[in-house]
VOVO-354693 format. One record per residue (C-alpha): residue in one letter; y, z, x. Coordinates in steps of 0.05 Angstrom, whole numbers, m for minus. Example, Ala and Ser with C-alpha at 12.3 -4.5 7.8 and 13.67 -1.06 7.14 Angstrom:
{pt 'a',{m90,156,246}},
{pt 's',{m21,143,273}},
//
This chain:
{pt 'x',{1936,2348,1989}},
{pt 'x',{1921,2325,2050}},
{pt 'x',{1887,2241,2058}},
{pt 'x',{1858,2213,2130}},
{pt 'x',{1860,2136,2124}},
{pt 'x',{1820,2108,2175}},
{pt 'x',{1844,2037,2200}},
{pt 'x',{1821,1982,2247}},
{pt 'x',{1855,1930,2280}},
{pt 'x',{1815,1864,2271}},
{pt 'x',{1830,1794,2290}},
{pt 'x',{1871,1751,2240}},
{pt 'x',{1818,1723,2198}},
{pt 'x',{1862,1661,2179}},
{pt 'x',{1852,1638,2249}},
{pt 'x',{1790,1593,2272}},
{pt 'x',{1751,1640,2324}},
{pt 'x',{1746,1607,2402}},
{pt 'x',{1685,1623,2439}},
{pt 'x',{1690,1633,2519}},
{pt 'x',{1600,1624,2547}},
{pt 'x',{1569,1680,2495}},
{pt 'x',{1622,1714,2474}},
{pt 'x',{1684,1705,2431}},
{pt 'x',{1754,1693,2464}},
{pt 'x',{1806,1741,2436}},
{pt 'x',{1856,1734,2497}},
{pt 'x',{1907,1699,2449}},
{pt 'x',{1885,1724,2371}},
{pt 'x',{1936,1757,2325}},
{pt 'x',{1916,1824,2300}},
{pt 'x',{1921,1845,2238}},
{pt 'x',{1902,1904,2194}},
{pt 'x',{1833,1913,2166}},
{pt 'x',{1842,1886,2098}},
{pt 'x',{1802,1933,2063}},
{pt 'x',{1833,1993,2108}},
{pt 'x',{1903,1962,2088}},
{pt 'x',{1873,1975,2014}},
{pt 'x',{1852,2052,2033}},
{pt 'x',{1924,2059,2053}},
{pt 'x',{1958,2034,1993}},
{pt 'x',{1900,2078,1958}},
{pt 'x',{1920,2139,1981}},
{pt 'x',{1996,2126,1973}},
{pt 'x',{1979,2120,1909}},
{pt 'x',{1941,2181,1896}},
{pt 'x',{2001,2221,1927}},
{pt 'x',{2051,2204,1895}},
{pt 'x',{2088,2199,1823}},
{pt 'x',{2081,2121,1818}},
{pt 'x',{2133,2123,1768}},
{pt 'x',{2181,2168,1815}},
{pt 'x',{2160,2155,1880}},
{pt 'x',{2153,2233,1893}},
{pt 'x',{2107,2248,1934}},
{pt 'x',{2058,2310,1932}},
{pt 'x',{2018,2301,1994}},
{pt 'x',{2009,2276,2064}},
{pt 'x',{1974,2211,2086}},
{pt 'x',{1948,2209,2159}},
{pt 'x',{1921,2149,2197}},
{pt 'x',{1868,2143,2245}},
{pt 'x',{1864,2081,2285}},
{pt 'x',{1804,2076,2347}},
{pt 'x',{1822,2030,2398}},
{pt 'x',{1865,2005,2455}},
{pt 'x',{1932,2029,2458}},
{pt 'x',{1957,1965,2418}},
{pt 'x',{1925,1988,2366}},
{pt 'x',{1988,2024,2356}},
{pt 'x',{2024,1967,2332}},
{pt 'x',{1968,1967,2263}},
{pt 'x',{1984,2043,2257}},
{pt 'x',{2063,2023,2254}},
{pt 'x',{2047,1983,2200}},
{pt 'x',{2012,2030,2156}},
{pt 'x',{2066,2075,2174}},
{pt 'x',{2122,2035,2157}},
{pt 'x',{2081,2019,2089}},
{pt 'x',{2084,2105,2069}},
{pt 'x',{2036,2145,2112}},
{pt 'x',{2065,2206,2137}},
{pt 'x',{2036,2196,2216}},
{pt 'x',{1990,2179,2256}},
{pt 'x',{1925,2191,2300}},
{pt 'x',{1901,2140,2365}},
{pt 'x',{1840,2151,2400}},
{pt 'x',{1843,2109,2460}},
{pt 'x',{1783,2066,2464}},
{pt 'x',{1758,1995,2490}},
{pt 'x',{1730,1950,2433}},
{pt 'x',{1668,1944,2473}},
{pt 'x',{1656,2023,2477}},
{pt 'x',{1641,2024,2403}},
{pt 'x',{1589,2015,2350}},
{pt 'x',{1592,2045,2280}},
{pt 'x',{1556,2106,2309}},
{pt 'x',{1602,2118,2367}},
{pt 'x',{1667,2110,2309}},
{pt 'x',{1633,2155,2263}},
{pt 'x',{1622,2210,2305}},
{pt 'x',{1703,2206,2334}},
{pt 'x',{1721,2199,2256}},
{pt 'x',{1679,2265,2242}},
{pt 'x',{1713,2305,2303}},
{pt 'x',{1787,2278,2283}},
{pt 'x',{1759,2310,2206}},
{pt 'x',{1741,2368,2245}},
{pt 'x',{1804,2377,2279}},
{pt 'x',{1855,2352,2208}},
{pt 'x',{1814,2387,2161}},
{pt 'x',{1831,2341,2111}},
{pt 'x',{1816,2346,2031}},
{pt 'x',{1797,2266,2024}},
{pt 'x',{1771,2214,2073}},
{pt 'x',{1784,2150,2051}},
{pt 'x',{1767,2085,2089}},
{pt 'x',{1757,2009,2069}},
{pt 'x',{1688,1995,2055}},
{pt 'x',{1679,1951,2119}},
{pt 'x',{1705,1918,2176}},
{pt 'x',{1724,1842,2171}},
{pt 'x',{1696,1826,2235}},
{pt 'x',{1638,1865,2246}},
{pt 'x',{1621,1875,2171}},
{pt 'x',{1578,1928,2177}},
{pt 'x',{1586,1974,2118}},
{pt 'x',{1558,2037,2164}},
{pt 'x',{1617,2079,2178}},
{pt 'x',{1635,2110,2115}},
{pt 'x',{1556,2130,2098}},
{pt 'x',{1546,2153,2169}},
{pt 'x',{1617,2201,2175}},
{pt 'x',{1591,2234,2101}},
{pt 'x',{1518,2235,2139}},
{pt 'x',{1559,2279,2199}},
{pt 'x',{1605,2312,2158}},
{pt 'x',{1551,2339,2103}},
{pt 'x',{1599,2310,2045}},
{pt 'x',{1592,2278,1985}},
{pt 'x',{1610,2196,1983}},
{pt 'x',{1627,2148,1939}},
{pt 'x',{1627,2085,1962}},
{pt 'x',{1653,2016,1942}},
{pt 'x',{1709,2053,1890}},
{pt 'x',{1746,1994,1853}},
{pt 'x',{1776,2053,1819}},
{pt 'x',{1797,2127,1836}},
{pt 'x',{1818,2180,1795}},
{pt 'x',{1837,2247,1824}},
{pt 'x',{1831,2314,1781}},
{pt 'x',{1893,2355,1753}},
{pt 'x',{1869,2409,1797}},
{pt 'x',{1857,2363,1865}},
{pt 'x',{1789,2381,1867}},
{pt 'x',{1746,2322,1858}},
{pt 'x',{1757,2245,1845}},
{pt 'x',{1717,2204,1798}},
{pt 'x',{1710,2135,1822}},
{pt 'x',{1680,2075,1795}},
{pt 'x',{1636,2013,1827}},
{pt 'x',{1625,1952,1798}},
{pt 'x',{1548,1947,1813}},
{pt 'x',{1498,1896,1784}},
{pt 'x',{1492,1919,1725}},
{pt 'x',{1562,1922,1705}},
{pt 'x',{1607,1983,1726}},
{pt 'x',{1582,2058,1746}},
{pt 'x',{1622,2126,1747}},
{pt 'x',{1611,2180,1797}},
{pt 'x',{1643,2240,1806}},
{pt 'x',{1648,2277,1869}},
{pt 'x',{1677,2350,1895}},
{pt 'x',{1733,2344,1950}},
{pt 'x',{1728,2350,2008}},
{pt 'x',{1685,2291,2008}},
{pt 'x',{1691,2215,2030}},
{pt 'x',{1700,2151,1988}},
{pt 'x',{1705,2078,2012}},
{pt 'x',{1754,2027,1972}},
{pt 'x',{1733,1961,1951}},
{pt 'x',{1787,1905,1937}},
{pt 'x',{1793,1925,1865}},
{pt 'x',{1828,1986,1881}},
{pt 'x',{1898,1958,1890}},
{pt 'x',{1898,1934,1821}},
{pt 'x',{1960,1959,1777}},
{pt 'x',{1919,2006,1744}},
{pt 'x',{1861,2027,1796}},
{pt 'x',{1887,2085,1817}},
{pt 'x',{1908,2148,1768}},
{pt 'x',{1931,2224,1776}},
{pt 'x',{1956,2288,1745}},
{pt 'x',{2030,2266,1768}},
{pt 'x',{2038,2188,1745}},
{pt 'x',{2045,2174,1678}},
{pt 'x',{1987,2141,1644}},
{pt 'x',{2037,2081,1625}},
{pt 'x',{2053,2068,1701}},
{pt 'x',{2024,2009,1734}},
{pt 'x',{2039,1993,1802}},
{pt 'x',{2048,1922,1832}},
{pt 'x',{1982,1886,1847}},
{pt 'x',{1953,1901,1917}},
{pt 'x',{1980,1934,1972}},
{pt 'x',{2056,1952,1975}},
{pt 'x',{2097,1913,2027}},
{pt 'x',{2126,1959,2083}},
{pt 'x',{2210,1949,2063}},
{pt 'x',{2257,1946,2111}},
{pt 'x',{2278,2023,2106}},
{pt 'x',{2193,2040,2109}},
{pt 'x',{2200,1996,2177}},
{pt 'x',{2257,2032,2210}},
{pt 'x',{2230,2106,2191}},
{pt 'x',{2162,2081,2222}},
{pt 'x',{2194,2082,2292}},
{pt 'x',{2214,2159,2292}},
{pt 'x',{2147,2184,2249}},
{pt 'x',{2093,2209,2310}},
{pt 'x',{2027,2182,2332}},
{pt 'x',{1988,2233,2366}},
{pt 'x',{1947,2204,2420}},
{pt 'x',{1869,2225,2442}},
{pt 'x',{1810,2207,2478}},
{pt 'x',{1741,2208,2456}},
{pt 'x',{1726,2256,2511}},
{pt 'x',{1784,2309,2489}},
{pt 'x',{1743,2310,2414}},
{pt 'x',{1686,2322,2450}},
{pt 'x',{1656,2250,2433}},
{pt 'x',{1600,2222,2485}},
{pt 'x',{1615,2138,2481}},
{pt 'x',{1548,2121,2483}},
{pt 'x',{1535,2065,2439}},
{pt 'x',{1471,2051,2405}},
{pt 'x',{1483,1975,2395}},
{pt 'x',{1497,1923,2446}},
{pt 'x',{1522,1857,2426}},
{pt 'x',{1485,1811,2478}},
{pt 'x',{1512,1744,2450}},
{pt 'x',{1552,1710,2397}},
{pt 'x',{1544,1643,2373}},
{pt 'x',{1578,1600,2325}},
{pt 'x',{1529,1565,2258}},
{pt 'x',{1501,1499,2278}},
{pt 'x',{1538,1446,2254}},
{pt 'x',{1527,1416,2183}},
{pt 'x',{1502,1350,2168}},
{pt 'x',{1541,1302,2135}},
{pt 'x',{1517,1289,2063}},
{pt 'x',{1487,1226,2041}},
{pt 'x',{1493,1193,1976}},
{pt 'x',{1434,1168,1923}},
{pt 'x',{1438,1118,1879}},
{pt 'x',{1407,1160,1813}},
{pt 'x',{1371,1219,1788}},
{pt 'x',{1301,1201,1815}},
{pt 'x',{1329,1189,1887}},
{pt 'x',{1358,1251,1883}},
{pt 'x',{1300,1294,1864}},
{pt 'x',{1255,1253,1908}},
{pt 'x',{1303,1276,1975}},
{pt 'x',{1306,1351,1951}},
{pt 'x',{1231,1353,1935}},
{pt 'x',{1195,1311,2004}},
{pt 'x',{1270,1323,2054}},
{pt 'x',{1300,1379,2032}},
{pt 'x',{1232,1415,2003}},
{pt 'x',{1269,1457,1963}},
{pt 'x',{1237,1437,1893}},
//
């Protein structure tokens, strides 16, 4: 079986963003794996191997669009279990979620893969597009937001479940096809198939890259492209014109009792 991971390099959302006039300044961020891509990852680790063996039945690629640092994220993922690694050379500003989706659906093109799995959305741009518009291109079946996966005995569909409104919802879908992870899927018991025991439960969220993982990372290959050998056009259909931090908050005030308070909220605050 045969898993593309798709994974973006975002800044490290820990850190307090700096702006520079309308736009953010990134000149000195650390970059970090796309949480919910660092999820896919571990996801389809998971679904390749015997997680009570370690024996793996499979290959896990990773697809990284971006500047040639971007490597350093695909090291990371590599170091953590995938098998290798795709970079198509891009500037940040030379993408939307169309642009990305259409690259994604020529590297499918190319790898041929059986499953596409990605995290369900960016950390910085948090657009939730990529994964609905790459099934949209594709002509595949999706499952979005999976908090759990389970692939068939005979690798030929997954059944995943979402945790929607109304409590949790199962769909099955025929491979190849594309599903999108949501946090809940690096949970010890998330993830199930025809080769780990049912008693096995892995460690709680993604697997830390060991110091062995780390040193084969260097030798396994990244294969790198351009838009423009896929066949992409970068022609973006959203521009970002300007980017401004919330207004500041007001500093609270105190009341003295219960009628104050609902006086405030219903003539200040008209809320009530």
């Amino acid at each position: 079986m045969k898993i593309l991971v798709t994974v973006k390099r975002v800044p490290d959302p820990e850190l307090r963003p700096k702006f520079k006039g309308p736009e953010l300044d990134l000149s000195s961020v650390s970059w970090v794996v796309n949480t919910f891509d660092e999820y896919a990852v571990e996801t389809a680790l998971r679904l390749v191997e015997n997680g009570a063996t370690s024996e793996r039945a499979g290959e896990v690629v990773v697809l990284s669009i971006g500047p040639k640092e971007s490597g350093q994220q695909l090291r990371s993922c590599l170091a953590m279990g995938a098998d290798r690694g795709i970079l198509v050379d891009a500037t940040d500003a030379a993408l939307d979620s169309d642009v990305v989706a259409r690259i994604v659906q020529a590297v499918v093109e190319r790898e041929k893969p059986d499953l596409l799995l990605m995290g369900k959305q960016a950390v910085d741009g948090d657009s939730n597009q990529v994964g609905q518009l790459v099934a949209g291109l594709c002509g595949w079946p999706q499952a979005t937001f999976a908090a759990t996966i389970a692939l068939a005995a005979d690798e030929k569909s997954v059944t995943v479940g979402r945790e929607v409104d109304a409590g949790l919802e199962t769909k099955r879908i025929p491979l190849p096809g594309v599903v999108t992870v949501d946090l809940r899927s690096v949970m010890p018991r998330s993830v199930s198939n025809a080769r780990t025991p049912e008693t096995h439960a892995w460690a709680e969220g993604a697997r830390y890259a060991s110091l062995k993982g780390i040193m084969a990372a260097k030798k396994k290959p990244i294969e790198e492209l351009t838009p423009a050998a896929l066949g992409v056009t970068m022609t973006p259909r959203v521009k970002v014109v300007s980017v401004e931090a919330p207004p500041a908050r007001k500093a609270g005030i105190k009341v003295k009792d219960i009628a104050e308070l609902v006086q405030r909220l219903h003539d200040e605050a008209k809320v009530i």
